[in-house]
C-alpha positions in Angstrom: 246.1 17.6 33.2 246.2 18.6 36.5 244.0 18.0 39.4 242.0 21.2 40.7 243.2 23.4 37.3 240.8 25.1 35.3 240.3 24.1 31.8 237.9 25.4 28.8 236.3 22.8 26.8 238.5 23.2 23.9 241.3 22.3 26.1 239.9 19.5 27.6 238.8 18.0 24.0 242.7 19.1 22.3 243.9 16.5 24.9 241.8 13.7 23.5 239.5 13.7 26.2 235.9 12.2 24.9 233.1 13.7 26.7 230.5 10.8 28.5 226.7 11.3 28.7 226.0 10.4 32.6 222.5 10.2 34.6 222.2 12.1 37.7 225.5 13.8 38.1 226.3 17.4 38.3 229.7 16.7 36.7 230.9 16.9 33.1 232.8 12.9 32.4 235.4 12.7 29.9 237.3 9.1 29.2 240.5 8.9 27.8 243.0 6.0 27.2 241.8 3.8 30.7 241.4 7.0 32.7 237.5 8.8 33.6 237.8 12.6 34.3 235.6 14.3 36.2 234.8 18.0 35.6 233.3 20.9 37.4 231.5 23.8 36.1 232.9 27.0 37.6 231.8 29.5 35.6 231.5 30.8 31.6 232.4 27.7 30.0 235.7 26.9 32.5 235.6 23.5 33.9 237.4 22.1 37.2 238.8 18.8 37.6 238.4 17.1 40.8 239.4 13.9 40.0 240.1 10.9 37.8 239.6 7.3 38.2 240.2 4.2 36.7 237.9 3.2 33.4 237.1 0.2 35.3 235.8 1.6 38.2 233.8 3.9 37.0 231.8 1.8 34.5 231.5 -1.3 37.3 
């Protein structure tokens, strides 16, 4: 996956993303393997991502 490419959900969950339940964030959060993804809504079901971080980070 690429950073800023558009993605529908079905995408995102064929590449064995697992989607997060977060608090106060406008983002959808999908972990994979020791990776966090981070997910913009851009319209109709399409989703952005903007960036990814380290597991470790994010859950700190």
């Amino acid at each position: 996956m690429k950073i800023n490419e558009q993605y529908s959900l079905t995408e995102i969950e064929s590449n064995g993303l697992i989607e997060k339940t977060v608090k106060d964030l406008d983002a959808k959060v999908f972990t994979a393997n020791n990776k966090v993804y981070f997910f913009e809504n851009v319209g109709n079901k399409i989703y952005r991502l903007y960036t990814v971080i380290n597991k470790r980070s994010f859950f700190l």
